[in-house]
SESE-85294 format. One record per residue: x, y, z of N, C-alpha, C in turn; residue in three letters. Coordinates in steps of 0.1 Angstrom, whole numbers, padded with zeros to 4 digits. Layout:
{{X Y Z} {X Y Z} {X Y Z} "ALA"}
...
% end
This chain:
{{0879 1046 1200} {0882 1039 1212} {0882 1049 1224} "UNK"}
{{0879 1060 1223} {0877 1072 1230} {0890 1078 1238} "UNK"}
{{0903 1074 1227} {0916 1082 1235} {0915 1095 1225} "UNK"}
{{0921 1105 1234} {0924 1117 1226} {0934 1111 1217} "UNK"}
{{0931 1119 1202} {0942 1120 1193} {0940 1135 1183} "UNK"}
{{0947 1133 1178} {0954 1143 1167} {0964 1142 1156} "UNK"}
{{0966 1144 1144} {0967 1142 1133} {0974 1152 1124} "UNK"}
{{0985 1148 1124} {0994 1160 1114} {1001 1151 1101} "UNK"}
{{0997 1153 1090} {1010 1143 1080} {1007 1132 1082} "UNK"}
{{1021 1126 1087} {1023 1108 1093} {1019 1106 1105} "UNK"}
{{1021 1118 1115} {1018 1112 1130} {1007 1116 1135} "UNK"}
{{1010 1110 1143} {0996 1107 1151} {0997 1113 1164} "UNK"}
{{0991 1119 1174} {0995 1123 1187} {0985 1122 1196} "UNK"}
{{0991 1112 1202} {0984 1105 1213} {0976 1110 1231} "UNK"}
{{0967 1107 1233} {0968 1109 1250} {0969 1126 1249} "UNK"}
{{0966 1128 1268} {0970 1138 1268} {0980 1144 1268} "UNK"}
{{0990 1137 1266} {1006 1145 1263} {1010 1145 1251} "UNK"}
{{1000 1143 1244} {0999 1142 1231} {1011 1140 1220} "UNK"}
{{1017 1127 1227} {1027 1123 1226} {1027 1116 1208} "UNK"}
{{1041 1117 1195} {1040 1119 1185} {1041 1107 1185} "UNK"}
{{1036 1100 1173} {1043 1087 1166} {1042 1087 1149} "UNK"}
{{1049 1085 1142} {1051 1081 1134} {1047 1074 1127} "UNK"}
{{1036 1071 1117} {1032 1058 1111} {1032 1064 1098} "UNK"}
{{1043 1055 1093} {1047 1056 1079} {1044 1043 1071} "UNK"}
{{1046 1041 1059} {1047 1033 1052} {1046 1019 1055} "UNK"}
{{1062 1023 1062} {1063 1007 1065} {1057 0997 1078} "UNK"}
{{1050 1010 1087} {1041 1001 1092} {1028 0995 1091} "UNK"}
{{1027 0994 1074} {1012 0989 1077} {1022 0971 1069} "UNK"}
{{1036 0972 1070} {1040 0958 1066} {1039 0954 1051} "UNK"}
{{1048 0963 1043} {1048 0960 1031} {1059 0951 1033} "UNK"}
{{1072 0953 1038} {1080 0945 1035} {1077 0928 1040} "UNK"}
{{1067 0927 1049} {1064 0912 1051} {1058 0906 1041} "UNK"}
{{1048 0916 1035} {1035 0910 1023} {1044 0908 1010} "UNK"}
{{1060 0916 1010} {1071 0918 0998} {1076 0900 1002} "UNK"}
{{1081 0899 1013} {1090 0887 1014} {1081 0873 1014} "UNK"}
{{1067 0876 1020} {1059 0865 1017} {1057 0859 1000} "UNK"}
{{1052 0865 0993} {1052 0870 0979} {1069 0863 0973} "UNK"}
{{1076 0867 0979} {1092 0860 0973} {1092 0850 0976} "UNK"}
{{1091 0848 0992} {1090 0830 0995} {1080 0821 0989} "UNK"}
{{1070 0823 0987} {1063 0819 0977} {1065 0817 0963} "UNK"}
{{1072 0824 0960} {1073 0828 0942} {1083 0815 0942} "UNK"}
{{1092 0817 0954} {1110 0808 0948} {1104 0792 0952} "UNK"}
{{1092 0788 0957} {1091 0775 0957} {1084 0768 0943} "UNK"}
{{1081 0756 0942} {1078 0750 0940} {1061 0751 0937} "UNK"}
{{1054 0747 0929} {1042 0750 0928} {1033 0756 0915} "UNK"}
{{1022 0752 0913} {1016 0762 0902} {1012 0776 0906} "UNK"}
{{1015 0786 0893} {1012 0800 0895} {0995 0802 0899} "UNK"}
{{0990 0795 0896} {0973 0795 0900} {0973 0798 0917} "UNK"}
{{0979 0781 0918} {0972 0780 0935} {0984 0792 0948} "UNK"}
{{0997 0791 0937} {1004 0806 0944} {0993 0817 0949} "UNK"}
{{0988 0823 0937} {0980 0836 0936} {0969 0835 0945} "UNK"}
{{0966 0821 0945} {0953 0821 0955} {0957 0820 0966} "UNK"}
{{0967 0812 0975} {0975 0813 0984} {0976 0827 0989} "UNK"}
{{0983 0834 0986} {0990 0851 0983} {0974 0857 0982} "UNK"}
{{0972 0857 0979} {0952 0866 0981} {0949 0865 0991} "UNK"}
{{0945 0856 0998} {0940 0852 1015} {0953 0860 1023} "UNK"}
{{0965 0850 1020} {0973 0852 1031} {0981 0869 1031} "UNK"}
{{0977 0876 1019} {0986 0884 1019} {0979 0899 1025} "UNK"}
{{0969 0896 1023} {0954 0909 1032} {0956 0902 1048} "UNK"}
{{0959 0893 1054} {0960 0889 1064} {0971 0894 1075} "UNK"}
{{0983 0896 1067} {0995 0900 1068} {0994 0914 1072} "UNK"}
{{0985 0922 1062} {0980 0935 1060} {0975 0941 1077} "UNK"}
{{0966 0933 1076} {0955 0931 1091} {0960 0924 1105} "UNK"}
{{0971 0916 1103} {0980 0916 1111} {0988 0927 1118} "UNK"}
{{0993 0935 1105} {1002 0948 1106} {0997 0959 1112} "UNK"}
{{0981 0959 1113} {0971 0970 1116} {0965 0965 1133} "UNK"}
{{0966 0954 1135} {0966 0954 1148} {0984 0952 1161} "UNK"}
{{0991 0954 1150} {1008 0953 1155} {1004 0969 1159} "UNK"}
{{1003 0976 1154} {1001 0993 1152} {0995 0997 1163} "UNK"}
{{0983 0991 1165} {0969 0992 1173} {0977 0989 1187} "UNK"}
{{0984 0977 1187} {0987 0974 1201} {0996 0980 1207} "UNK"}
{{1005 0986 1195} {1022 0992 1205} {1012 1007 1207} "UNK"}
{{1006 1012 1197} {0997 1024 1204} {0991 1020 1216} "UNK"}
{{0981 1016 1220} {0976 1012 1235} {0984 1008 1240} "UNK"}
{{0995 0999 1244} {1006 1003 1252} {1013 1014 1256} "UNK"}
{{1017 1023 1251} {1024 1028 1249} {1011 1042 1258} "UNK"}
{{1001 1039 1255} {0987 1049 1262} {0987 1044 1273} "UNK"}
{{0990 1032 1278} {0982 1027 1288} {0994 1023 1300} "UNK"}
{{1002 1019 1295} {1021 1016 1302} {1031 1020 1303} "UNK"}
{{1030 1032 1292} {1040 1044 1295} {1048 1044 1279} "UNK"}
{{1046 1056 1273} {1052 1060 1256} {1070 1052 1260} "UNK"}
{{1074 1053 1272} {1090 1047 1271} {1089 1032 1266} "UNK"}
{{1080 1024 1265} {1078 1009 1259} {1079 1009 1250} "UNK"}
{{1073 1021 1240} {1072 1017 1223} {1079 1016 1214} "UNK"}
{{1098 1017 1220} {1108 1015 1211} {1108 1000 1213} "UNK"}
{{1112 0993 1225} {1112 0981 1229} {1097 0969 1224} "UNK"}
{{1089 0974 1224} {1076 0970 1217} {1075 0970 1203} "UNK"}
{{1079 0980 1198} {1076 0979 1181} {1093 0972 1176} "UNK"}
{{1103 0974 1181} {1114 0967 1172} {1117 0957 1182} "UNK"}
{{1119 0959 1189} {1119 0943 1191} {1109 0930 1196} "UNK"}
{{1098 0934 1203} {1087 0921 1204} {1081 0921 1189} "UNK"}
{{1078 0932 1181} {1069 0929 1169} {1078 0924 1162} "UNK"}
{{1088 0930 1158} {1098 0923 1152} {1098 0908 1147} "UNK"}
{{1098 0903 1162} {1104 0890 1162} {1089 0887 1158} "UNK"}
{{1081 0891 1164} {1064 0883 1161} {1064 0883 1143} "UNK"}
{{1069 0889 1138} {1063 0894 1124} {1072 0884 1117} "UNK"}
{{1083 0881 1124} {1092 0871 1113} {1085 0857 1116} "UNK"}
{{1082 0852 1128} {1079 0842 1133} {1063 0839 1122} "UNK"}
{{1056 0850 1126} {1044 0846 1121} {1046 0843 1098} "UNK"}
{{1055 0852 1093} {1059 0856 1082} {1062 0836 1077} "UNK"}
{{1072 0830 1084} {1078 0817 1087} {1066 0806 1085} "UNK"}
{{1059 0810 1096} {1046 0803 1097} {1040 0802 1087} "UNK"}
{{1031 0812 1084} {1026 0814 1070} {1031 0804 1055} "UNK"}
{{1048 0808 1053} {1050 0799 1043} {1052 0784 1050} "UNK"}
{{1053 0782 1058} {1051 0765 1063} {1038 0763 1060} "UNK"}
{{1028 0766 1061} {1016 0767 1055} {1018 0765 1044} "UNK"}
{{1024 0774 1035} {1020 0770 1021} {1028 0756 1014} "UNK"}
{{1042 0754 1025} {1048 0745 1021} {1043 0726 1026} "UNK"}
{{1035 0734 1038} {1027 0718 1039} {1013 0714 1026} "UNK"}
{{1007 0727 1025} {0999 0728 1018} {1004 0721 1001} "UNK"}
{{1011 0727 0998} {1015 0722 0985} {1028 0709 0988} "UNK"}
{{1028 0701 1002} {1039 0690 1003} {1051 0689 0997} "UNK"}
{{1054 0704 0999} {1068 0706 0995} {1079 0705 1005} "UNK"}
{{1075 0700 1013} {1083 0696 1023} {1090 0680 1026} "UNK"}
{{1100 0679 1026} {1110 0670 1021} {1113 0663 1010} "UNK"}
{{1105 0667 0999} {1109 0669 0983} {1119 0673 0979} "UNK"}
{{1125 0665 0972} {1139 0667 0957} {1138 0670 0950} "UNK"}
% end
C-alpha cells in the first residue's frame, strides 16, 4: 500500500514515526470464530448443515478480522496513532459483536429456529 513499515516479532511499525503496534493472536479474531462455533453448536440443528454453515461463515469472520486490522492501521497512519485505542476497543468491539449476532441470526433464520419450542 506503499506506507513505510517494519517488523520485529508481533509488531509492526508504522509511518515515519514508526510508530509500534502489536498484532497478536487475538487480532486475527479467534475468540469470535470460538463463540460463533459455540452459538452454533448449543442450537438446534443437524451436525452436517452446522459444519457447513461454520465453513463459509467461519473464514469470513477470519477476513472480517483482517480488514478490522487493516483499518485501525490506516487510521491511525492517516488521523493520528492517538485514535487507535478508541478505534480498536471500542468501535471494533462493538462492530465484531454486532456483526458475530448477525451471523447467528443467519443461521437461526436459516435453520427456523426462531420462535420454536
Amino acid at each position: 500500500m506503499g506506507y513505510q513499515t517494519s517488523t520485529s516479532d508481533f509488531f509492526l511499525f508504522l509511518g515515519e514515526s514508526q510508530y509500534p503496534i502489536d498484532i497478536s493472536r487475538d487480532c486475527l479474531g479467534w475468540k469470535s470464530m470460538y463463540s460463533l462455533f459455540a452459538l452454533v453448536f448449543a442450537t438446534s440443528g443437524l451436525i452436517k448443515d452446522k459444519l457447513k454453515f461454520l465453513a463459509v461463515w467461519v473464514p469470513v469472520l477470519f477476513v472480517v478480522n483482517i480488514f478490522r486490522v487493516l483499518i485501525t492501521m490506516l487510521v491511525g497512519l492517516n488521523l493520528g496513532f492517538q485514535y487507535l485505542e478508541f478505534i480498536h476497543t471500542f468501535l471494533w468491539q462493538g462492530i465484531m459483536i454486532i456483526a458475530l449476532v448477525l451471523v447467528w441470526y443467519v443461521w437461526l433464520r436459516r435453520g427456523n429456529l426462531i420462535g420454536k419450542k
